[in-house]
C-alpha positions in Angstrom: -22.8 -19.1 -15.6 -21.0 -22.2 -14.4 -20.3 -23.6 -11.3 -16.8 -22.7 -10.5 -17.1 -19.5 -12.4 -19.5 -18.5 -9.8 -18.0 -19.4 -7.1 -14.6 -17.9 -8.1 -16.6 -14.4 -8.4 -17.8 -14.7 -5.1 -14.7 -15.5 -3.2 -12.9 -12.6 -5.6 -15.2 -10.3 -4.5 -14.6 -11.1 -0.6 -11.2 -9.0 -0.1 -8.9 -11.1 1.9 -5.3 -9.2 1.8 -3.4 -11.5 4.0 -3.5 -12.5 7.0 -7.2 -13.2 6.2 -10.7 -13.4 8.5 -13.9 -13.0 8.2 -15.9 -12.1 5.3 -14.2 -15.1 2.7 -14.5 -17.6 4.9 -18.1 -17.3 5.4 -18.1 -17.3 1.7 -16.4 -20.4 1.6 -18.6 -21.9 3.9 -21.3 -21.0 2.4 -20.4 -22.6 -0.7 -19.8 -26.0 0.8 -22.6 -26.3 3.2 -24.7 -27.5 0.1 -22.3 -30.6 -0.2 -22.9 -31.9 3.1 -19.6 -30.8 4.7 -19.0 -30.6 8.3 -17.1 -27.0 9.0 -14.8 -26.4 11.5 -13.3 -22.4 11.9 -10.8 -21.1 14.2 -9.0 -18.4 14.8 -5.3 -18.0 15.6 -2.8 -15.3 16.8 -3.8 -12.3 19.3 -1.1 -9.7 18.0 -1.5 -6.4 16.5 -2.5 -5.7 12.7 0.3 -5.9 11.0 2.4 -7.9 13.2 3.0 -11.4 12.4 1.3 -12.5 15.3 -1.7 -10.9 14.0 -5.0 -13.0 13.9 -5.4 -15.7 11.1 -8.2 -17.5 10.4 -8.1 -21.0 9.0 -11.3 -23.3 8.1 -11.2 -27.5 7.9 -14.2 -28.8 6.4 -15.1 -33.2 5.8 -17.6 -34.8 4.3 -17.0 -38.4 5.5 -17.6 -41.4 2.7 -18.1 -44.9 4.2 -16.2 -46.2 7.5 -13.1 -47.6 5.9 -13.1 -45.3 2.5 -9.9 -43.5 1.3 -9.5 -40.2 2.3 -8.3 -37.3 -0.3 -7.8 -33.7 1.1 -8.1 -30.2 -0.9 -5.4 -27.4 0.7 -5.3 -23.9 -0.1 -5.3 -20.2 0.9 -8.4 -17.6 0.4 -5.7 -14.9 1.7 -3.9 -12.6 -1.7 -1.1 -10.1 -1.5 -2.1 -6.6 -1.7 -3.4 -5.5 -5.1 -1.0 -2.3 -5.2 -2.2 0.5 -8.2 -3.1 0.4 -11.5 -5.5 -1.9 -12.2 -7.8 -1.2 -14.8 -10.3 -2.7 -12.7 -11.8 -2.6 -9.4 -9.3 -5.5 -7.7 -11.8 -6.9 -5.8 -14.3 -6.9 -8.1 -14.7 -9.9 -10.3 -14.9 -8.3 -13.8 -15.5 -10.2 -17.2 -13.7 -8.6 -19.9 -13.3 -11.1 -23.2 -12.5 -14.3 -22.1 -11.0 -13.8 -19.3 -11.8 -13.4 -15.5 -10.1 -10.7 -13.6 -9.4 -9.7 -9.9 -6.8 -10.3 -7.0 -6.8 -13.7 -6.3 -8.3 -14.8 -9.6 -5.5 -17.5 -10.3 -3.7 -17.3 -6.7 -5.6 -18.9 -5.6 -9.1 -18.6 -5.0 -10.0 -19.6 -8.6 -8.5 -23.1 -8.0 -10.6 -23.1 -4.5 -13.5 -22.3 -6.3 -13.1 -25.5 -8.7 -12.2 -27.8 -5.9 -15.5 -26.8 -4.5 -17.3 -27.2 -8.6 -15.9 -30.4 -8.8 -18.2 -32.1 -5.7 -21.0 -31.7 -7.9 -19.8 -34.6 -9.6 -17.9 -36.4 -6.7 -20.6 -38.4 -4.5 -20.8 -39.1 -0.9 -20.1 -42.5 -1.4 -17.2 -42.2 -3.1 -14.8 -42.0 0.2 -13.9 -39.3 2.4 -13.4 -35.5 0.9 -11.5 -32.9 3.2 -10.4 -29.2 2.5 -7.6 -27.9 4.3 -8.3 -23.7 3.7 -5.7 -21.1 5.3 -6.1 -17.0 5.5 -2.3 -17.0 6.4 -0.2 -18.2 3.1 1.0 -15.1 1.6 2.2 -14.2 5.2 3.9 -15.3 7.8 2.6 -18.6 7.9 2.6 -19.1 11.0 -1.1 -19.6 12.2 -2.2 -21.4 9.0 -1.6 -24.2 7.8 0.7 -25.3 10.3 -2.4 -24.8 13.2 -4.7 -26.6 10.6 -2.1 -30.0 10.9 -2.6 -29.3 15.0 -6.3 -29.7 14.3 -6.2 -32.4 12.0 -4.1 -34.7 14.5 -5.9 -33.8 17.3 -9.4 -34.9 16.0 -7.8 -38.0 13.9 -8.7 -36.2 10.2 -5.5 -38.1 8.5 -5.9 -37.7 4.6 -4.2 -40.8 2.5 -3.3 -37.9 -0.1 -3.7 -34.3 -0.3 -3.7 -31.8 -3.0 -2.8 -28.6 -3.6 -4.2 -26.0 -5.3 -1.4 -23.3 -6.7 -1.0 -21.9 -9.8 1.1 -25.0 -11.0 0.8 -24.3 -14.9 3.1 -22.0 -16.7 1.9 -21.8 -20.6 -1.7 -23.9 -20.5 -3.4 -25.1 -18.3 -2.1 -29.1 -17.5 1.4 -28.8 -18.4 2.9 -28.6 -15.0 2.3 -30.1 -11.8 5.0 -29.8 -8.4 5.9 -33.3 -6.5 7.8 -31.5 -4.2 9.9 -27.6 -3.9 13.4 -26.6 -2.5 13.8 -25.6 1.0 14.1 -21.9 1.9 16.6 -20.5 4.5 17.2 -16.2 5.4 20.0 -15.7 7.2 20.6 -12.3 8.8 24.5 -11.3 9.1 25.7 -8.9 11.4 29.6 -7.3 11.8 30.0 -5.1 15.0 32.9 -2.6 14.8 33.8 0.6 16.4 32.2 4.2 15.4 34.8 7.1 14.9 36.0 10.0 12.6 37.1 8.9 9.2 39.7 11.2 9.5 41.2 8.9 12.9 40.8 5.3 11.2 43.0 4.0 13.8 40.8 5.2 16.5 37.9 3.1 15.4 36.8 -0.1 13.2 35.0 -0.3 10.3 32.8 -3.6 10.0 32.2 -3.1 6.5 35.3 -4.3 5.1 34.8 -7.2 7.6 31.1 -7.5 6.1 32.2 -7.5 2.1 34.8 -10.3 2.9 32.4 -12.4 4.5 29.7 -11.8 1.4 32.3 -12.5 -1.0 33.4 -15.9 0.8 29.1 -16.9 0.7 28.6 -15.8 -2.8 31.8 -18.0 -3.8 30.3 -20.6 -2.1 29.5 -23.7 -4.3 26.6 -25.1 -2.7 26.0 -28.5 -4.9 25.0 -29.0 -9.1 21.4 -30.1 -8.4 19.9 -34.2 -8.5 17.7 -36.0 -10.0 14.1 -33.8 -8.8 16.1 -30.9 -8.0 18.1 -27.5 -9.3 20.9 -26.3 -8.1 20.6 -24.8 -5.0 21.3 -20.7 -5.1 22.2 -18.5 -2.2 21.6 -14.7 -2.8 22.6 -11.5 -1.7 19.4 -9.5 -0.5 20.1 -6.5 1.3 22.4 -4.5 2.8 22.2 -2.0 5.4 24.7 0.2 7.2 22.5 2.7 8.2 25.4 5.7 7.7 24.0 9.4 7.2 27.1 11.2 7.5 30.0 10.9 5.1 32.9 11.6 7.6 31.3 9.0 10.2 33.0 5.5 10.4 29.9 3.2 11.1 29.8 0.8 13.9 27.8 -1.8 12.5 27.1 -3.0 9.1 24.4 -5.6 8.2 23.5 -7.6 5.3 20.5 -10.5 4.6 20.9 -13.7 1.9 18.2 -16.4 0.8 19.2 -19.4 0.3 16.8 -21.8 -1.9 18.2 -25.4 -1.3 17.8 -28.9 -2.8 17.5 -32.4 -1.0 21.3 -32.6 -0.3 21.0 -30.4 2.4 19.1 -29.1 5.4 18.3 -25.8 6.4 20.1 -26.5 9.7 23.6 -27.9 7.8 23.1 -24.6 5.6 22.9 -22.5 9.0 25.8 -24.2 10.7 27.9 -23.2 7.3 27.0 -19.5 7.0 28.0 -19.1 11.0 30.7 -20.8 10.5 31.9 -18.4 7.7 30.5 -15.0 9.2 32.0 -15.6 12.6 35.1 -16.1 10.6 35.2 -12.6 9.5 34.2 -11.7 13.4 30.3 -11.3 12.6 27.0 -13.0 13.2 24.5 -15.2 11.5 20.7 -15.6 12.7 18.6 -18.1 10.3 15.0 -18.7 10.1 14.3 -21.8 7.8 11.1 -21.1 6.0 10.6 -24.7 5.0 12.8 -28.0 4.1 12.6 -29.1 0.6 10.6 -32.4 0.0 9.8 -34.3 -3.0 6.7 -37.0 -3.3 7.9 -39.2 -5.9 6.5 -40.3 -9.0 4.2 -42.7 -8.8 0.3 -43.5 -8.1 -0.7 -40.4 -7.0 1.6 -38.2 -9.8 0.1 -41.0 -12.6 -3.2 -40.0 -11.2 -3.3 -36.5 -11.8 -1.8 -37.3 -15.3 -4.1 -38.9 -16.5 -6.9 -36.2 -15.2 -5.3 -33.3 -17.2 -4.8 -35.5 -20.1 -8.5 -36.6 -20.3 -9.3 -32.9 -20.4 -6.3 -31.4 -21.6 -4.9 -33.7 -24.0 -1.8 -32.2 -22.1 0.3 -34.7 -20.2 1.9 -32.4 -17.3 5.3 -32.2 -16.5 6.9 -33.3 -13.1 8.4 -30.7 -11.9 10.0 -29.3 -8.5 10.4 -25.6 -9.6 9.6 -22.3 -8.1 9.0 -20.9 -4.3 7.6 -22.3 -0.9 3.9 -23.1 -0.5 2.2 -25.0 2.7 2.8 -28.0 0.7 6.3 -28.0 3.0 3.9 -28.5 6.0 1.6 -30.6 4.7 4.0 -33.0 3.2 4.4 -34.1 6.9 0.7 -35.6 6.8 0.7 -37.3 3.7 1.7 -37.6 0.0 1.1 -34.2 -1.2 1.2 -32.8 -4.8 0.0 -29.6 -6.2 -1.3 -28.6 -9.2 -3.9 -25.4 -10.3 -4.4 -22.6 -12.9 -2.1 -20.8 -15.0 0.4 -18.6 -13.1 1.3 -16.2 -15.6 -0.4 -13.2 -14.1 -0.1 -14.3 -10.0 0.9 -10.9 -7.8 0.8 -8.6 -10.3 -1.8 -6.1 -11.6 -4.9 -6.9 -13.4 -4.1 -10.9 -12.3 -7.0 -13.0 -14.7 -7.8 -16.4 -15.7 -9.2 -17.7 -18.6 -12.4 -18.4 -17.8 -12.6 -21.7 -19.5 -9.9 -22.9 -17.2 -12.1 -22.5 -14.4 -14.6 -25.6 -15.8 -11.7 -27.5 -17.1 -10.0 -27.1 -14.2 -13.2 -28.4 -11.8 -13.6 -31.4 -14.4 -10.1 -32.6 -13.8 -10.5 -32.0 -10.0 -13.1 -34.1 -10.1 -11.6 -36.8 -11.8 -8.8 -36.6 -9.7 -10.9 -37.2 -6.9 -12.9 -40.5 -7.7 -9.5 -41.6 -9.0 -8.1 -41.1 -5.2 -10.8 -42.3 -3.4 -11.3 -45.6 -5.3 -7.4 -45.9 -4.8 -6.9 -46.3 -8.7 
């Protein structure tokens, strides 16, 4: 059994549904202690289970090259969404059928983990400085996570030159897509009070709904941009709506609805907020945003040609740029340093019976490792 097909079966079999502690961290610590990395863990949050305050535990881990030496850093999440029903398949048990590998977190992501950690067997000490950057709080709130790991990292002077990402970046093979940078993400909750009453007496009360239609009409009208160079179009979407009405003769007095908006580099997710207010206290209602992350983009050039060339010596696959997809903690890290990201085959990620080719996995630790001595002797 290889290397990283090991380790991936060990992590697997650690369930982690996020936010994560515990038992697949000291998994992962166990698997780099042999590589002569110094392990830090904490934990943050001190709310309930189930809250998002809820505790989250994060691990940093360095094995210092010589003074001077360039300094790459692995990031990542050991936490996975809930499995749900269905499988064929124990979820948290790592189960070999043909050639593939399967259990929650399989491709998303503790496979890729496991291959970062594979890969130091061929990536010496004195090569430069190696970091990994490990979250339980991805697939949640984020809020603890990766965000609390950057806290850590300043405050003890760990400053990577470049850092990597490990998500599910490929969409038909493995090597055919990596992501130098993601939209921003923005929910807005919209509110329209109005006055309860009989629907029989319209003039004795208000409906908000009509209110509450107009204003998501005038949002979904909305034109936002046509997309650059790196980016799509940015789309705003209707999510839900809620009024909350049991009765049929009963005029509501408040009427709610939520919208997403995933946003290019031509905006901000404060310019976006000011916008939707703007409209919704047009129509008399309210707006509350929470921006999820501000889109970035790291662009092409050493570190992108880097990577490249990695999946092509193993691939003969020559990946495309690409700036696709949802939010990862790459939107925090990006504040640190160049950051791209690029892992397994995303076919099967959140969904029942999630596998990977178990190939991958040793191609996947090869190309790591290239990448690596690549970064660290700055060519």
């Amino acid at each position: 059994m290889s290397q990283a097909l090991a380790h991936a079966k060990r992590l697997i079999e650690a369930p982690s549904i996020t936010p994560a502690t515990g038992a697949v961290f000291d998994v992962m610590q166990a698997l780099l202690d042999p590589h002569g990395f110094t392990v830090t863990r904490f934990v943050r949050g001190d709310g309930p289970e189930g809250s998002d305050e809820a505790p989250v535990e994060n691990l940093f881990a360095i094995r210092r090259g010589p003074p001077g030496s360039r300094h790459l850093a692995f990031a990542g999440h050991l936490d996975v969404v809930p499995p749900g029903t269905g499988w064929v398949s124990d979820p948290f048990h790592a189960e070999e059928r043909g050639e593939l590998l399967y259990g929650r977190g399989a491709v998303d992501m503790k496979g890729a983990i496991a291959c970062m950690v594979a890969a130091m067997d061929d990536v010496p000490q004195d090569a430069g400085t190696i970091s990994f950057i490990i979250t339980g709080d991805e697939e949640g709130p984020a809020l603890h996570g990766t965000k609390a790991l950057i806290d850590f990292m300043r405050e003890h002077g760990h400053a990577p030159d470049l850092c990597l990402v490990g998500e599910p970046t490929s969409v038909n093979r493995l090597g055919d897509m990596m992501k130098i940078g993601r939209r921003g993400s923005v929910n807005i909750w919209l509110e329209v009070e109005g006055t309860q009453g009989h629907v029989a007496y319209p003039h004795l009360a208000d409906n908000p709904i009509p209110r509450l239609v107009a204003m998501l009409a005038d949002l979904n009208a909305l034109a936002l941009d046509e997309g650059t160079d790196w980016f799509q179009p940015s789309n705003l979407e209707i999510t839900d709506i809620e009024v909350d009405n049991p009765a049929h003769n009963v005029i509501p007095a408040t009427a709610r609805a939520r919208i997403s908006i995933r946003f290019n580099d031509t905006h901000s997710g404060a310019s976006l907020a000011e916008t939707v207010t703007t409209i919704a206290e047009r129509h008399g209602g309210t707006a509350r945003p929470v921006i999820s992350g501000e889109p970035f983009l790291t662009p092409p050039g050493e570190f992108s040609q880097m990577i490249a060339d990695a999946v092509e010596a193993e691939t003969g696959v020559v990946p495309e740029a690409s700036t696709s997809g949802g939010t990862s903690d790459a939107r925090f890290l990006r504040a640190v340093c160049p950051v791209i990201e690029f892992g397994l085959v995303n076919a099967t990620m959140h969904k029942r019976d999630e596998a990977v080719a178990m190939a991958d996995l040793d191609t996947l630790a090869r190309i790591y490792a290239r990448i690596a001595k690549a970064a660290l002797a700055g060519a």
